[in-house]
N, C-alpha and C positions, 0 to 999 in steps of 0.2 A: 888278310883283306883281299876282295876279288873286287872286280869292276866289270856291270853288267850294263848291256842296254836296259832303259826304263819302260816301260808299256805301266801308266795309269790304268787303273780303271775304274768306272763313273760308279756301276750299281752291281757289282759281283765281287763277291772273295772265292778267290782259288785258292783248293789245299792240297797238302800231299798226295800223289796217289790217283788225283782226281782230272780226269780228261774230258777239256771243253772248250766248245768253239765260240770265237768270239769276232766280233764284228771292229774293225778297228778304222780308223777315217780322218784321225786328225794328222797333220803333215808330220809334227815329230813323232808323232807313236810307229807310221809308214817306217819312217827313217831309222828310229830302234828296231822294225822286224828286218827292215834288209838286211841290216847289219847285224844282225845277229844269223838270217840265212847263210850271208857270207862268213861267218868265224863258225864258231861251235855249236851253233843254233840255241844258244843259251837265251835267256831273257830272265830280266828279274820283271814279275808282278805285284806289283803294291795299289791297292785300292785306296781312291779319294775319300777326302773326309764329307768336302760338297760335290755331290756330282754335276753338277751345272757349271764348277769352274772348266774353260775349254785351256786355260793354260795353267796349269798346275804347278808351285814351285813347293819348295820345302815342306813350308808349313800347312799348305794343303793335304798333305797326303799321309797315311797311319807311318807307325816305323816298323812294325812287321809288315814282308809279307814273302814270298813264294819263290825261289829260283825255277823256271820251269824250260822245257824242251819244248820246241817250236816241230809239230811233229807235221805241218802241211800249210802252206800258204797261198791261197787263189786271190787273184785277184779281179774285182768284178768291174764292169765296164763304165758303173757311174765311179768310180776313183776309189773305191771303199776295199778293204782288204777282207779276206772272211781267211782265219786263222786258226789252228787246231794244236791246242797247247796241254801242256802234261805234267802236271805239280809235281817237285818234285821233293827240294828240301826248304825248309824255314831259313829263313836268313834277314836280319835286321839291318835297316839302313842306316850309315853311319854319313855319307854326307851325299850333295849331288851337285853336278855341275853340267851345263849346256856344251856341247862339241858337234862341231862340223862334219860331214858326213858325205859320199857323193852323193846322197840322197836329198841333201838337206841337212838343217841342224837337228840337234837329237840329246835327249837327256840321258846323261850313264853315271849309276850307283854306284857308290863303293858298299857295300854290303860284309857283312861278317855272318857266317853260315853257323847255323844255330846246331848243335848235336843234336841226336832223338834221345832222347829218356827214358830209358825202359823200367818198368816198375810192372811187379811181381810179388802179391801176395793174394791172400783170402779174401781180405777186400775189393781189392782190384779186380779177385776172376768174378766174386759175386754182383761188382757194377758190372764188369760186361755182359752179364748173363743178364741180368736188369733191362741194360739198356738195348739188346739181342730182341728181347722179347716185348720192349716198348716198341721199339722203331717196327716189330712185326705188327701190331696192332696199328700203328701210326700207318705203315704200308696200306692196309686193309682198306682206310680211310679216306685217303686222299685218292684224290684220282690221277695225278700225277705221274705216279710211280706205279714200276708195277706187280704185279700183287706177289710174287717170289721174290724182291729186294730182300724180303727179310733174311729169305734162308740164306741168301748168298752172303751176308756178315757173319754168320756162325763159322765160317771158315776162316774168318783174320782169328791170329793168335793174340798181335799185338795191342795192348788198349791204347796205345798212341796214335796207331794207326785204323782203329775201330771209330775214337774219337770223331778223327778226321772223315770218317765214309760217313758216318750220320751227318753232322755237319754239315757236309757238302750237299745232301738230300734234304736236308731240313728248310720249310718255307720260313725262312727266318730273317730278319732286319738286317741290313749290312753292320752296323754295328754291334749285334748283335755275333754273328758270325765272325767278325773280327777280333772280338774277347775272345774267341775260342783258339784262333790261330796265333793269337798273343802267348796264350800260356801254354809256359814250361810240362807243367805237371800233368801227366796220363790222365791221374785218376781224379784233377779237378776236372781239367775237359771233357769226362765221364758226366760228371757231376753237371757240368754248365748243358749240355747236351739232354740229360735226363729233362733237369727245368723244363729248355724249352718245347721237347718232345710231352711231357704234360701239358705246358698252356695251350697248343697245339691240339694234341688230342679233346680237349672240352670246348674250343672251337669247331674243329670237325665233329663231335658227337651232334651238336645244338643244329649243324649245317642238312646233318643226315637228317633226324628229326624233322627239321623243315622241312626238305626235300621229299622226306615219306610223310609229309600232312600234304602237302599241299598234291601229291603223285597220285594220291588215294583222291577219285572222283568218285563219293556216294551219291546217291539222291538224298534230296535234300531234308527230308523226314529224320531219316537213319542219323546222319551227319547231321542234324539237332542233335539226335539223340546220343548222340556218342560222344560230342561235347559237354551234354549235359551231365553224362554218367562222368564223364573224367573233372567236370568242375567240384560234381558233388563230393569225391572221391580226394582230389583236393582238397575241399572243406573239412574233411574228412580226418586225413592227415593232420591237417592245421588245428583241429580241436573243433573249428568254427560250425560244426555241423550245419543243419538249414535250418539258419535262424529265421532268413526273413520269410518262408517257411510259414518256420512252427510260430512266431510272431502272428505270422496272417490268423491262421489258422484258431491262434487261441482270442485274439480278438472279435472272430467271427464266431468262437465259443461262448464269449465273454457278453455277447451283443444276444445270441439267442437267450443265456441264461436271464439277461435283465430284462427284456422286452416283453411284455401281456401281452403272450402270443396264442395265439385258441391252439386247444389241443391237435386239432389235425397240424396247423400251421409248424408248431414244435414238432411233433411228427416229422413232418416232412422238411421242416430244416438239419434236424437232427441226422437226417438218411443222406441228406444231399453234400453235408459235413463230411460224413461218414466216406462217402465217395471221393472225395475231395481229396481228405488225409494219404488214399491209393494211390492217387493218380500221380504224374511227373507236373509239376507245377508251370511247365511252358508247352502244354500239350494242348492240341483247340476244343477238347472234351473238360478242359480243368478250368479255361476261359467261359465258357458257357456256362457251368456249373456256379463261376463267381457270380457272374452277373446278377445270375437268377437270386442269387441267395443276399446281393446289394439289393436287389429288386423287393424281396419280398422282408428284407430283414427294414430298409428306408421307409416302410409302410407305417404310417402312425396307428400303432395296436395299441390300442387304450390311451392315447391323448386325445384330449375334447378342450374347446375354447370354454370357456367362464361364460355362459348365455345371461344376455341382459333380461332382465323380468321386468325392468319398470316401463311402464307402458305410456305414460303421459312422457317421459322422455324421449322413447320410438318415436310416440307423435312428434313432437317436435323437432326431432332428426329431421321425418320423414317432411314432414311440413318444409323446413329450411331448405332443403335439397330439390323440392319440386312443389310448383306452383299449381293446382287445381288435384285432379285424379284422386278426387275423393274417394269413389268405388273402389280401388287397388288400396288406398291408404289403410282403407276401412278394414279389407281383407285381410291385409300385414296385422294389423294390430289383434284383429278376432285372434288370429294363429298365435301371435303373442301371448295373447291372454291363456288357451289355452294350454299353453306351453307350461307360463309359470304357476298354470293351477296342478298340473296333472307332473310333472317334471319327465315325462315321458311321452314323444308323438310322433306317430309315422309321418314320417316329410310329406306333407302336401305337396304336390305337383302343380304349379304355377304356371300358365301360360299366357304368357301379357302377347297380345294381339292386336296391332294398328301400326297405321300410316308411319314414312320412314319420317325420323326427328323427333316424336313426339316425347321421348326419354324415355326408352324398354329397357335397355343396355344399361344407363346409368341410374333407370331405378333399382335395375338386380344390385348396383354398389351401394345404392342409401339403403337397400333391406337389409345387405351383410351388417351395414355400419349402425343400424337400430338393433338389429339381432345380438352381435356380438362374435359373428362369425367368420372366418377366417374369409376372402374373395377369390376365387377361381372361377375363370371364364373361359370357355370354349366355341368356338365360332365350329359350327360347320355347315357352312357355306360351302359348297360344292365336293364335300366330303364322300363319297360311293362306294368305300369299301368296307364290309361290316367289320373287318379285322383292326381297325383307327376306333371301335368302338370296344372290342373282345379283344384284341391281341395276336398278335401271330403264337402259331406252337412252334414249342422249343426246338423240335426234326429242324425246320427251316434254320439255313445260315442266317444272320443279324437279326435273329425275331427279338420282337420287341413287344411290351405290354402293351393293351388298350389305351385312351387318352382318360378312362376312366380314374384306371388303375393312377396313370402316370399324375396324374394332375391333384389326386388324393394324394401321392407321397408330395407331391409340392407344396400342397397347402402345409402339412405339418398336422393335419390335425384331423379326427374321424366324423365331426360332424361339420362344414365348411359351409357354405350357401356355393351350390353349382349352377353356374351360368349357361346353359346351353343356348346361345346365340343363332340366330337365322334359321331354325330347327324345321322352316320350310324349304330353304335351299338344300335338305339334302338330296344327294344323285342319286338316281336309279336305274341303274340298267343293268346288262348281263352280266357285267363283273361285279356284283352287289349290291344286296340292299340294308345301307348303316341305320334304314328307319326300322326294319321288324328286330333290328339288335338291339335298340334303344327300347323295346319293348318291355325286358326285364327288367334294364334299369329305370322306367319311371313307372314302373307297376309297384305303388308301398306295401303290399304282400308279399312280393315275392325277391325284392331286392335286398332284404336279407340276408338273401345266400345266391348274389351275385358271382356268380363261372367266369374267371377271366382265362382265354384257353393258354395264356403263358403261364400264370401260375398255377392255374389246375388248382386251385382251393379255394374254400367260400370265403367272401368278401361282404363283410356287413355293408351294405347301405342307409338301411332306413334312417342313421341319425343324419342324414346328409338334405340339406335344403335344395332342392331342384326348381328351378325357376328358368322356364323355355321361353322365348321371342320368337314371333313370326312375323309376318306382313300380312299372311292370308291364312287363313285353313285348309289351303290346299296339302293339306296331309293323310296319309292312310288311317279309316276309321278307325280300328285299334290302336292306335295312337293318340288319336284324338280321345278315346273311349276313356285313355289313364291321363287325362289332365283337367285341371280345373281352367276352362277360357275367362279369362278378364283381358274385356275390349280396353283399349285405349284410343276413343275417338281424336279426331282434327281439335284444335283448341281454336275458340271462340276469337274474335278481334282485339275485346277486352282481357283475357287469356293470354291472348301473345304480347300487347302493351305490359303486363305485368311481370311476364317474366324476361322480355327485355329489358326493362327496369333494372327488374332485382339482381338477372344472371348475366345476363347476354353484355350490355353494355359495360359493364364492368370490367369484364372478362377480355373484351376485345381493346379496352382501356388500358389495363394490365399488359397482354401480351404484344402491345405493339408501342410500350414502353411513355405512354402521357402521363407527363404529371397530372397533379390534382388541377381544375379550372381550368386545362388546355381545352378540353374537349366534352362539349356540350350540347344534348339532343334533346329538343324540345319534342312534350309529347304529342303534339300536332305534327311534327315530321316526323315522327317515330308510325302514328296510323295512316300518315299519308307513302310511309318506305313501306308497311303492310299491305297498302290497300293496292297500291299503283306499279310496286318492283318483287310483288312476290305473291305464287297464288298457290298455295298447298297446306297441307294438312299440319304438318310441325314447325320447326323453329329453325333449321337449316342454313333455307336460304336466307333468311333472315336474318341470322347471324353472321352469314358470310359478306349481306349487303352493308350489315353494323361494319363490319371487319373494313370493308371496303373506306366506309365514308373516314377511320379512322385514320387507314393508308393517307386517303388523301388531303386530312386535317394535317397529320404530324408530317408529311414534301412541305405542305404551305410554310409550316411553321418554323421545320430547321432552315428553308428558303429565305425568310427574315421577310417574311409579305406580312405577318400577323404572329401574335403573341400568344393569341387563343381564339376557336373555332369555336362559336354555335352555331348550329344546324336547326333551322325553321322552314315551315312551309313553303318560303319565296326562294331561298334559295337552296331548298331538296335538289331540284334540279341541276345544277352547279355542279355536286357533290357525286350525284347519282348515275347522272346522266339520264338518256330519255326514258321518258316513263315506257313500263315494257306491255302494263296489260291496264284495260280500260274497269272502272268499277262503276256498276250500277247495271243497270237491266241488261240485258244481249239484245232485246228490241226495243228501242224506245216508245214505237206507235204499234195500234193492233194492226196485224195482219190477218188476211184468209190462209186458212192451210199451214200456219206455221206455232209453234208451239213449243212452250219450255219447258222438257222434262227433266227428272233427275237421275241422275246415275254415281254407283259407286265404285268406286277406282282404291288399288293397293294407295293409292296416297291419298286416297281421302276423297270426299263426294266433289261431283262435277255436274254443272249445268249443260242439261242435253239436250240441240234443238233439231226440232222435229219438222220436216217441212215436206208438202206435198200439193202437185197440183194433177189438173185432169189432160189427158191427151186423148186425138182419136183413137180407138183401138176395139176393142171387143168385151169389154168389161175384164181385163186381167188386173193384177197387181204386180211392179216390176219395182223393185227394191237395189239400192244402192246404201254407201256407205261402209263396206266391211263389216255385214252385219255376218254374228254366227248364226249355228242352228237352232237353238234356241229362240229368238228374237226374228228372224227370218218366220218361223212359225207360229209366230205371234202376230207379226203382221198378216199371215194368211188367216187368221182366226181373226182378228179384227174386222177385216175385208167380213168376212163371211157371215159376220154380225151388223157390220152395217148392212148390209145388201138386204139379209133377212129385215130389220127395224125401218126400212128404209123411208115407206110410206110414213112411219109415226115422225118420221126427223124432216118431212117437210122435203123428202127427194123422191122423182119419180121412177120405178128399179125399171123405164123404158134407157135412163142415162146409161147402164151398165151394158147395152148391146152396142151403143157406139161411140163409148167414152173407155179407157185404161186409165188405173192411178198411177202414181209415180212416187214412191213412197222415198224420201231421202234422209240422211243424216249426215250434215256438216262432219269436217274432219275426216275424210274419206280415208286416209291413213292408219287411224289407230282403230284396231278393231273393237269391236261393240257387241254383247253378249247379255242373255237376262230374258225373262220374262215381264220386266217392272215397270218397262215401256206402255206398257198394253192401253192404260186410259190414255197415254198421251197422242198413241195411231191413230184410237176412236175420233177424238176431239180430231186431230188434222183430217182426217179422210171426212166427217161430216160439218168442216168448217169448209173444205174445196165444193165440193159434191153441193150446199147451202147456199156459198157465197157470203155468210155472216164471217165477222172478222172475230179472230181468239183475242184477248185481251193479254197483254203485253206484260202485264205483272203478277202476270200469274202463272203458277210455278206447277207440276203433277208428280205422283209417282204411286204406281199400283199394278196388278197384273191382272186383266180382267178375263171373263170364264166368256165362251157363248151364250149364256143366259143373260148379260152383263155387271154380273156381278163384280167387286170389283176386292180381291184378292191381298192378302199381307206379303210387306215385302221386307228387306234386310236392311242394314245400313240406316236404319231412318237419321243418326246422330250428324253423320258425315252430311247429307243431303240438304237436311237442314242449315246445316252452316254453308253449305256450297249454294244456297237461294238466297242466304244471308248478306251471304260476302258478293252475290251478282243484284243486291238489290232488289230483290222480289219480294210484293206486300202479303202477295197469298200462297199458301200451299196447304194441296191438296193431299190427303195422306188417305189409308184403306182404313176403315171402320176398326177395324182387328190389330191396325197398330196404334191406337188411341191409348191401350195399358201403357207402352211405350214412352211416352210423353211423360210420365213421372221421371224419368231418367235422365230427361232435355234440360240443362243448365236454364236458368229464370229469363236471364236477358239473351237466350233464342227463341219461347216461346213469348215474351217480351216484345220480339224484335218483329216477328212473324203473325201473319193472323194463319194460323193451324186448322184446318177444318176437316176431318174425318169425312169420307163416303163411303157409301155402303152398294150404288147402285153407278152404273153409268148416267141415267139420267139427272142424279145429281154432280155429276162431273159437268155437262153443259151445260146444265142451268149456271152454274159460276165461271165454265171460262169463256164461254164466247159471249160477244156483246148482246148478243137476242137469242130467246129461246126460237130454233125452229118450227112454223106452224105445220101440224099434220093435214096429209094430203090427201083426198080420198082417190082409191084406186080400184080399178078391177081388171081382170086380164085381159077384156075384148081391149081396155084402152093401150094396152103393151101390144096386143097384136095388131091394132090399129097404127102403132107407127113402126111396123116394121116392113121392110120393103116384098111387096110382092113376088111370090113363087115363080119360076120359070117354067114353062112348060115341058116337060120332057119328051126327047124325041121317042118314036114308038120303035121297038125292040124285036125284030124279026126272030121267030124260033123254027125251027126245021125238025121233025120229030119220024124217027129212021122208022119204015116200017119193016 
């Protein structure tokens, strides 16, 4: 038995052999190295079991550990020792006890010194040769050591002491390392050493690995591409080949072979497949490739809706969904008819045209819903680039198909009714024009074999129902040239009573949640909310002012003022608020020089007054009101007419050298355009010029020539109900729109006394209160009242000889 000082230690085993400096700090550990400076420089080293305990007694600490030689002791300036110690032999602790020291107290071992074990055979030289040529690899690996550690073991003979050098190099666990200095036997500590130098090594391999992925900086392409090969390649291994792959792949096999695809279309899905199968499936050539073939495979090839045939049931769809619009009804149902005679017809091209509200939009849903046909609707309203009609080509990044194409795969189906919405708003300028692209598709010869430039393949159209909305014909004539125009005029007063009625109130009943008997509109406040809070051609506002009154029925009601709301004439107002526009004439009594024309407007006809009086001047005509070029030169042709007739209309043409007209039109803000004006100039420029007064209920509208003839104009529908709705008993309409008038709902010509002219002189004779008497004239009497020549002074000439 020997007795040595103790030196713990917290996180290292020391072995034989093995020389290492250690940091040492706690007061007894100080005290065991003096004391061992001053004797023999012995120390025993035994490592803790916790390293965190700071005073260590028995059962703390292993029972092996190390006798070693204290080969250098410095000590540093914060109190801390730095120590250089040299394993020597194994020796087990058999007890310990604390003793005083001039240092301080200090713990000393009694220890019993372990023999070395030597062992020698075939076994034993072939582990060390084993473990010789592990720890070389293991050297390689870490970066710790350095890279000739290995060879320098081939030189221990002993496995006892070969054990012990691995060990000691080894990134291993304290207790770990501790079972190795535990045991006896050479060639298990071979063995225990071996172990840990494998699990070691397959950490470090996984370490390097990371370190050369993540050291290697590709661009980023390659480095897809090299993951991809090594995942594939993996799959590989595993069995799992590219399934989801070849899945895709034969789905999109699966989808060509079932689908009534035209021969070219199978063609070229077939080819684009084909490509496909090449390619690396996360490549941006194999992304483009799907799309196209989602794109054109989603395409309904050979599905068609079930078309309705029976026609007295259209009819009364079409009836239930909209109130008058006979003309349009009529036409839906002809197309019907021939539809389910022939089972075959080129889509007619529909173009409902009129005032905004009248129902365009939601007649294109009552025709799908008589037809039988699938509904897709397309606004393009401020659309400018023909590629939203065609499609971008495939070269470009994100191209995408036409709205043609796209809106066919949405409906599901190859013959759908297409809504082309506001098809006058489209834009035109340098970056496009979406109207000459819409050319082929509403031409029924030639849409067909519709070009969209993303799929590059013909595109039947024809079984497809086209149905365009405009507000005006301000469209390019080849355009116009492929459609059929059906107007849809202003609806009459009785008109709008009926389909508030049937639609509107209901509706705003509905969505602003009244029960049944809350809320009730007498039809007397129903034509006085038309006549006095709303002036245009459709249903709109109309319905927004229903909406309103309902608002303000159901506040009263949940308020607890009242159980239930009717609405009558006395108290419209209430509900309404002030009346916004007056109804009945624009002049109550005749006037000179003033005059009620008509004019027509994208929302429907307008009462247009015309007013003019005389000033000094020189006989010019000076014009106001934001008139255009058109109208503008009309009034210069009127003028120019009067002046010539002037004597027959009871004016002396001596007024015109020192009188100017003043030709005006109220509303000086919204501009004013047309020819149509023209009888109503005449009338005001010889009601001024006269002095006879225009009669106040009577209404014009015509374009008249120089000769005075008096010219056909447009809009008669609109105009009519706009003299209607301003209370005027008469109007005056052009000889040549009198066919016209078969087309005027009963209760407008009903409402109206309608009287065709054919000349200006019967324009006067009805709207001013007296026919003008003619005047007799000759030119002495003109040059008799024009003021006398000046003399001129005389003119000196000098002539060179």
């Amino acid at each position: 038995m020997n007795l040595y000082p103790l030196l713990p230690l917290r996180d290292i085993v020391v072995f034989p052999g093995m020389v290492v400096p250690l940091f040492v700090g706690r007061e007894k550990s100080v005290a065991a190295l003096e004391a061992a400076m001053a004797g023999n420089k012995d120390i025993f080293l035994l490592a803790q079991l916790d390293p965190g305990c700071d005073d260590p007694d028995r059962d703390d600490l292993y029972d092996t550990g190390v006798v070693a030689s204290v080969l250098q002791l410095l000590k540093l300036p914060d109190g801390t020792v730095r120590v250089l110690v040299e394993g020597r032999d194994r020796a087990t602790l058999q007890s310990l006890r604390e003793e005083s020291s001039a240092n301080g107290p200090m713990l000393v071992a009694q220890v019993e010194p372990q023999e070395p074990v030597i062992a020698q055979s075939t076994e034993v030289s072939a582990m060390m040769r084993s473990v010789v040529d592990q720890f070389a690899e293991y050297a390689k690996l870490s970066k710790k050591l350095p890279q000739d550690a290995g060879g320098q073991l081939g030189e221990i003979e002993e496995a006892g002491k070969l054990a012990d050098s691995v060990a000691a190099n080894l990134a291993a666990k304290v207790a770990d390392k501790q079972a190795v200095l535990s045991e006896t036997d050479p060639l298990k500590r071979l063995e225990m050493v071996l172990s840990f130098m494998e699990g070691e090594l397959g950490v470090l391999q996984v370490e390097r690995k990371i370190r050369g992925r993540v050291k290697r900086q590709m661009e980023k392409t390659q480095r897809e591409y090299y993951l991809n090969e090594q995942l594939k390649a993996i799959q590989s291994e595993l069995g799992g080949g590219d399934d989801g792959e070849a899945n895709e792949i034969a789905e999109l096999q699966d989808k060509i072979d079932k689908l009534k695809l035209s021969k070219e279309a199978k063609a070229k899905a077939q080819a684009e497949l084909k490509k496909l199968k090449t390619m690396q499936p996360m490549s941006a050539e194999a992304t483009v490739i799907r799309n196209y073939l989602d794109v054109l495979l989603g395409l309904p090839w050979g599905k068609r809706s079930k078309l309705k045939k029976d026609i007295p049931a259209a009819q009364a769809v079409l009836d239930a969904d909209h109130y008058a619009l006979e003309k349009v009804k009529d036409r839906i149902v002809e197309y019907l008819a021939v539809q389910a005679r022939t089972n075959k017809l080129k889509g007619p091209i529909l173009c409902l045209v009129g005032p905004p509200g009248v129902g365009k939009t939601s007649l294109g849903k009552s025709i799908a819903k008589a037809t039988g046909r699938e509904f897709v609707r397309q606004s393009l309203g401020g659309v400018r680039d023909e590629a939203e009609i065609r499609g971008h080509r495939r070269t470009y990044i994100g191209s995408l198909p036409g709205k043609i194409v796209t809106n066919l795969r949405k409906a599901g189906a190859s013959n759908p009714l297409f809504l082309l919405d506001e098809i006058d708003k489209l834009g035109q300028d340098f970056r496009g024009d979406p109207a000459s692209a819409l050319l082929e598709v509403l031409d029924p010869e030639q849409n067909g074999k519709f070009q969209d430039h993303y799929l590059e393949l013909d595109i039947d159209l024809s079984d497809v129902m086209f149905v365009c909305t405009a507000n005006s014909l301000n469209l390019p004539q080849p355009l116009l040239d492929r459609m059929e125009i059906i107007r849809l005029e202003g609806y009459t007063e009785d008109e709008k009573v009926e389909i508030a009625e049937r639609h509107l109130v209901q509706k705003q009943v509905e969505a602003h949640g009244l029960k049944k008997g809350e809320f009730t509109l007498t039809q007397e406040a129903l034509r006085d909310l038309i006549r006095y809070y709303t002036r245009e051609a459709g249903v709109r506002t109309l319905e927004r002012e229903v909406a309103r009154l309902a608002r303000k029925s159901l506040r009263q009601i949940l308020e607890g003022k009242v159980k239930s709301v009717t609405i009558t004439p006395e108290n419209l107002d209430d509900f309404a608020g002030v009346r916004k526009f007056r109804h009945g004439m624009s002049d109550e009594e005749n006037q000179v020089g003033a005059v009620t024309g008509l004019a027509w407007t994208e929302v429907g006809g307008e009462l247009l007054t015309i007013e003019s009086v005389t000033v000094p001047g020189k006989g010019a005509a000076k014009t106001t009101g934001k008139l255009g070029e058109v109208m503008s030169e009309s009034v210069q042709m009127a003028f120019s007419f009067v002046k010539a007739r002037s004597p027959a209309y009871g004016i002396k043409p001596s007024i015109f050298q020192r009188k100017d007209l003043h030709i005006h039109l109220p509303e000086g803000a919204v501009p004013k355009d047309g020819p149509s004006a023209g009888i109503g100039m005449v009338t005001a420029m010889v009601s001024t010029l006269t002095g006879i007064p225009v009669r106040a209920d009577v209404a014009m509208t015509g374009e008249v020539t120089l000769r005075g003839r008096v010219l056909a104009i447009g809009g008669l529908k609109e105009k009519l109900l706009a003299a209607l709705r301003g209370g005027i008993k008469t109007v005056l309409i052009p000889e040549e729109n009198r066919k016209d008038l078969a087309e005027i709902p009963a209760n407008i010509r009903e409402g109206l006394d309608i009287i065709p002219v054919a000349h200006v002189d019967e324009v006067l004779a009805r709207a001013l209160t007296a026919m003008p008497e003619p005047v007799e004239w000759t030119e002495a009497d003109d040059l008799a009242t024009q003021p006398a020549p000046v003399a001129a002074a005389p003119v000196s000439s000098k002539t060179a000889h």
